[in-house]
Backbone bond lengths (Angstrom), bond angles and torsions (degrees), N, CA, C in turn:
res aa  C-N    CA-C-N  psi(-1)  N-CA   C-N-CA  omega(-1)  CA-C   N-CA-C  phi
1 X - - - 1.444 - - 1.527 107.26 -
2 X 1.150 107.47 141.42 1.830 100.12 -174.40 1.344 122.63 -84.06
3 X 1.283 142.55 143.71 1.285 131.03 -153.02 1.440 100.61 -75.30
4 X 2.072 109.53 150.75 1.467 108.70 160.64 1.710 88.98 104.68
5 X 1.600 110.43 -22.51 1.661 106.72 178.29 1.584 107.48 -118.83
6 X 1.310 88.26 160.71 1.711 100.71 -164.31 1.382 88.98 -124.23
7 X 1.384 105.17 154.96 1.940 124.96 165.53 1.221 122.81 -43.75
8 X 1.404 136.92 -29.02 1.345 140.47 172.84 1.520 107.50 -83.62
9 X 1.281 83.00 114.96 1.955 94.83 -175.72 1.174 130.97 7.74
10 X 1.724 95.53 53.27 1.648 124.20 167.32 1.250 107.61 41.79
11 X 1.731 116.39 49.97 1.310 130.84 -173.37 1.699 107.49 -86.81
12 X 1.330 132.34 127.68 1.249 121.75 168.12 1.305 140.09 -33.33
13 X 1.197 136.53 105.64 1.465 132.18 -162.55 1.763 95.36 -59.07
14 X 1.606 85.27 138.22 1.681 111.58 -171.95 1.942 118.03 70.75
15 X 1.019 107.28 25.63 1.801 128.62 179.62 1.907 85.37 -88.85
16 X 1.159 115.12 151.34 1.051 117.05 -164.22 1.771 93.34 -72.48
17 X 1.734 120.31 167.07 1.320 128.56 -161.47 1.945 85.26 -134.01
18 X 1.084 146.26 -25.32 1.249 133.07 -130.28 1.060 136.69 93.81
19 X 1.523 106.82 17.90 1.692 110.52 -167.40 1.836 83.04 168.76
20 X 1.872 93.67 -160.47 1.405 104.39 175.47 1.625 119.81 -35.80
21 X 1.079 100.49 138.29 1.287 101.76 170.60 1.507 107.86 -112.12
22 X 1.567 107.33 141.23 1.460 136.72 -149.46 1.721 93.16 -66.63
23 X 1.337 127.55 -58.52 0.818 118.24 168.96 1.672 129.37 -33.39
24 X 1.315 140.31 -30.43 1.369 157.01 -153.61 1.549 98.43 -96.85
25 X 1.394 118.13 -12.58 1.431 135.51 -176.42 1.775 95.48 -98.04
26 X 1.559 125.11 128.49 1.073 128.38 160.27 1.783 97.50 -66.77
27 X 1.584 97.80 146.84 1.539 114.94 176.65 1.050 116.75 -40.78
28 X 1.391 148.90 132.26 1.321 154.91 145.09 1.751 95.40 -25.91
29 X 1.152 137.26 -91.77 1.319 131.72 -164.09 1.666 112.92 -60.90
30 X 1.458 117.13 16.21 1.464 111.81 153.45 1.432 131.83 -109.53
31 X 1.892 105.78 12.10 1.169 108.58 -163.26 1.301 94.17 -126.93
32 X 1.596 115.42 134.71 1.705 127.90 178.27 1.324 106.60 -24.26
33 X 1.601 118.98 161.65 1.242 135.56 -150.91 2.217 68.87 -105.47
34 X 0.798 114.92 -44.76 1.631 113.24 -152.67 1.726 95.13 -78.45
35 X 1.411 113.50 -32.47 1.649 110.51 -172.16 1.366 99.60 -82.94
36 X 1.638 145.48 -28.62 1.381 150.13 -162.51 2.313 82.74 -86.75
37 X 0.740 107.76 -56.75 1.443 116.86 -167.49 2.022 102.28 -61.38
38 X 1.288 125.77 -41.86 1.438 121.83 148.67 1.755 124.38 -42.19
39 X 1.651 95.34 -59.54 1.549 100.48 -170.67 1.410 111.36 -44.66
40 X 2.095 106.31 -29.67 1.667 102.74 -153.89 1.480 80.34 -78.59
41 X 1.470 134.97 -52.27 0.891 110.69 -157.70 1.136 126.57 -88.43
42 X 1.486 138.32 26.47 1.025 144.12 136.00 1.853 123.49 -61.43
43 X 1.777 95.84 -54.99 1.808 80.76 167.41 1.173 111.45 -82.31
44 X 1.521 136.25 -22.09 1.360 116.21 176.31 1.684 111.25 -46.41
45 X 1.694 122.01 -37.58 1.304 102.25 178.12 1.722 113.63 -90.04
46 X 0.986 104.80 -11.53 1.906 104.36 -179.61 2.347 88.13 -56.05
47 X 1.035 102.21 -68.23 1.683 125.25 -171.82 1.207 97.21 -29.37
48 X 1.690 125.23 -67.96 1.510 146.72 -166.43 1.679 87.66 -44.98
49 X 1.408 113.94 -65.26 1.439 130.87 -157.77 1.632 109.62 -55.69
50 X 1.291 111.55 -21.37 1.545 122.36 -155.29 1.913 102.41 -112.41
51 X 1.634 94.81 -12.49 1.703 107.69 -158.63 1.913 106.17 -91.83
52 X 1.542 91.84 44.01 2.124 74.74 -177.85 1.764 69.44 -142.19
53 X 1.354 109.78 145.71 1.605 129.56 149.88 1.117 128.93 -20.08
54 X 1.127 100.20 -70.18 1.600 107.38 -177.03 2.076 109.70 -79.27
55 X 1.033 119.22 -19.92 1.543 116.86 157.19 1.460 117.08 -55.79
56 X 1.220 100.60 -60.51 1.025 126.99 -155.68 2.133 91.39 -68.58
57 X 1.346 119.32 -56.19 1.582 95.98 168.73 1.035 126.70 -40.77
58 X 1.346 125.40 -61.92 1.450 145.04 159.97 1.466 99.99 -12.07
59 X 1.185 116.72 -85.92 1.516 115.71 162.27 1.168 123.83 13.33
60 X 1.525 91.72 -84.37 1.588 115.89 -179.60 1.695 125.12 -57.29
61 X 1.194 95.35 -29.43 1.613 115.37 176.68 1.438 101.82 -59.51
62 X 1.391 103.12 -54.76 2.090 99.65 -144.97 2.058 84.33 -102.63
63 X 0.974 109.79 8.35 1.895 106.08 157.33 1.604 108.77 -70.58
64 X 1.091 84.65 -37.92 1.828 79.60 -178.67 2.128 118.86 -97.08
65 X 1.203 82.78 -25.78 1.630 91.31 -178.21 1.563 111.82 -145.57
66 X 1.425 121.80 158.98 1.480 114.79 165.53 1.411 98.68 -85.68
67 X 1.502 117.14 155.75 1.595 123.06 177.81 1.168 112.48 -141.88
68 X 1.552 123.60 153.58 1.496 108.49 177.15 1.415 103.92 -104.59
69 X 1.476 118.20 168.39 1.581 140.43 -178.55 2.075 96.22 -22.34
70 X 1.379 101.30 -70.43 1.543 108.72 -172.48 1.700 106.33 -35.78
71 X 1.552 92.57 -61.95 1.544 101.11 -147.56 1.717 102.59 -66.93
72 X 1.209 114.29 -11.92 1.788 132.51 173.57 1.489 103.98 -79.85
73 X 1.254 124.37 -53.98 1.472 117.27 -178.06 1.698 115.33 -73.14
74 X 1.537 114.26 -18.55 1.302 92.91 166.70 1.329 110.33 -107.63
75 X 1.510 146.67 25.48 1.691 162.31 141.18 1.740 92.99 -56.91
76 X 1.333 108.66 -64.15 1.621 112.16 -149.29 2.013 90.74 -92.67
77 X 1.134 118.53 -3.90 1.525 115.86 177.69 1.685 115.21 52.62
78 X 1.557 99.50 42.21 1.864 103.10 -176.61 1.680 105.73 -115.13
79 X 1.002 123.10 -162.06 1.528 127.19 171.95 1.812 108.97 -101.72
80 X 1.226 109.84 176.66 1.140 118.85 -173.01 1.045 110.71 -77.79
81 X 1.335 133.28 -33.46 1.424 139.93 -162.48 1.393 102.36 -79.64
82 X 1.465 113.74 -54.13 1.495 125.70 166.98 1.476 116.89 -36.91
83 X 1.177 109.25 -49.15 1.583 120.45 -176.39 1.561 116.72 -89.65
84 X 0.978 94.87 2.61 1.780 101.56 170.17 1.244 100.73 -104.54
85 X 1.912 126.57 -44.52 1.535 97.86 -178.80 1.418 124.10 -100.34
86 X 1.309 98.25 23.50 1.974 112.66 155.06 1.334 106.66 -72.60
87 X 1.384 97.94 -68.74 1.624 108.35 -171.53 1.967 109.43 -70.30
88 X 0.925 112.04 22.17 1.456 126.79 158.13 1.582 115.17 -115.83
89 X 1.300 127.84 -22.18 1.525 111.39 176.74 1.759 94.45 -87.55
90 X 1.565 111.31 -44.10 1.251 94.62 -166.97 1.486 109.60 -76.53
91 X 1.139 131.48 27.16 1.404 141.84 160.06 1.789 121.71 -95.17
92 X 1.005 101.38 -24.88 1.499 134.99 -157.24 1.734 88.85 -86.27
93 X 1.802 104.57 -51.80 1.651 114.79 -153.73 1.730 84.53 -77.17
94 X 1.730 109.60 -27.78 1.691 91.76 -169.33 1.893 100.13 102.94
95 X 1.211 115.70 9.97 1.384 126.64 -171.06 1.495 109.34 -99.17
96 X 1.175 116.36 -15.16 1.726 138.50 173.10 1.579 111.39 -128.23
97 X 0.933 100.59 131.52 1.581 109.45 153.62 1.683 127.05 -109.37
98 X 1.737 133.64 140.15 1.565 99.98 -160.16 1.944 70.91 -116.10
99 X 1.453 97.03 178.77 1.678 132.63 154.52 1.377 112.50 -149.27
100 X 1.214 83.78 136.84 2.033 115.00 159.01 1.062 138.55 -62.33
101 X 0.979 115.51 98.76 2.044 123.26 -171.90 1.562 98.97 -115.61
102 X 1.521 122.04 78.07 1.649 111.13 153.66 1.394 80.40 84.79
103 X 1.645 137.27 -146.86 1.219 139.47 -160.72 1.413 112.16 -110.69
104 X 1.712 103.47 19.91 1.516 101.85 168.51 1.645 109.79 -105.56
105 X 1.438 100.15 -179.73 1.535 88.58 178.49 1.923 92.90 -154.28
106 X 1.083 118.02 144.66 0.937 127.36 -138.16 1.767 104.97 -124.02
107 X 1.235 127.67 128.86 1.536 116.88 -172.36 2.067 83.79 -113.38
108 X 1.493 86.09 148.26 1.712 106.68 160.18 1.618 95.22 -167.13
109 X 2.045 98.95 151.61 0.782 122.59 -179.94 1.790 117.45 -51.73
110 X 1.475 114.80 126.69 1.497 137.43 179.04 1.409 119.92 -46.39
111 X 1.412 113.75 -31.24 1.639 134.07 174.40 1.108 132.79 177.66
112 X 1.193 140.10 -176.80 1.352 130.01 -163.35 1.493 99.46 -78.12
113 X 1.247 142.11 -51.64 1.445 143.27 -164.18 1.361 100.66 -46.91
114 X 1.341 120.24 -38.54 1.826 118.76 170.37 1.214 119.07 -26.45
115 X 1.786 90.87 -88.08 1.755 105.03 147.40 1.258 134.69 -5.56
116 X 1.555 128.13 -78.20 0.865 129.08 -168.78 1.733 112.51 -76.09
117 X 0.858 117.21 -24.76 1.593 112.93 164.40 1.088 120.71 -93.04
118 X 1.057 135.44 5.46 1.178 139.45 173.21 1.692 95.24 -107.39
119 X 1.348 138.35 -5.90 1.149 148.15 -169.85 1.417 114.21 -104.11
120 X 1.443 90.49 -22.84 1.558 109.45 -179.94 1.617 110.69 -109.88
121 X 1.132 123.06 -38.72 1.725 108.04 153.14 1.548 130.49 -40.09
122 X 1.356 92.71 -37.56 2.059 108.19 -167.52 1.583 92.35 -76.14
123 X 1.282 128.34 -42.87 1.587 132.10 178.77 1.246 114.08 -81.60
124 X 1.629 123.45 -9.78 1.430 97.09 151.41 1.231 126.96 -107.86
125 X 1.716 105.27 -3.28 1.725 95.88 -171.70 1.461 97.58 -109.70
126 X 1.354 142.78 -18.65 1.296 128.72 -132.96 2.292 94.95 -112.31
127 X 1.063 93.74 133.99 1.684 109.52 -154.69 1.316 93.72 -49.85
128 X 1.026 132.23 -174.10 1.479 133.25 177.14 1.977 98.14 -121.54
129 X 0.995 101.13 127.47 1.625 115.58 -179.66 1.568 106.66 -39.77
130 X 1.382 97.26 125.32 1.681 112.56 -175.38 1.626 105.48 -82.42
131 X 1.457 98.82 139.24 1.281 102.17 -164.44 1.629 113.56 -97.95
């Protein structure tokens, strides 16, 4: 492949992707061996946190709306218990944030980076509506 091009329709590295553009990222080979080795393991655990099914709906749920425990277990069709210790790791990772309304309690996404990867999974895997 010739340098400066990438696999997606031999598009110029740093040509816009749908989001950040690669360019807006200082070079991988200008950044410490010890700060590149943090970053992974920071998204390696954001990824881990985001990488089970049933999180990962959840996900998808509270991108568009905040929801409480109930209204998530009957979206994702699991039990309560199940959906409490989802919505406890991804609370745990810092990937949810909850609030209190009366005796409900309410999950929404922790920050935008949620969002956006979770914005960016649905745009690469999810079929495009049959016409």
């Amino acid at each position: 492949m010739p340098d400066g091009q990438n696999r997606e329709k031999d598009r110029p590295v740093g040509e816009a992707t749908g989001g950040l553009m690669h360019s807006e990222l200082p070079s991988t080979l200008d950044v410490p061996l010890e700060a590149l080795q943090s970053e992974a393991r920071d998204a390696s655990e954001f990824l881990k946190a985001m990488g089970h099914e049933g999180r990962l709906l959840m996900l998808y749920y509270l991108c568009e709306r905040d929801h409480s425990v109930t209204e998530l277990e009957r979206l994702i069709m699991s039990r309560q218990a199940a959906v409490s210790q989802q919505l406890a790791r991804l609370r745990h990772e810092k990937l949810v944030t909850t609030r209190r309304e009366g005796n409900q309690i309410f999950y929404s996404l922790a920050d935008e980076r949620v969002r956006e990867a979770v914005c960016l999974l649905q745009k690469m895997f999810r079929a495009p509506p049959v016409s």
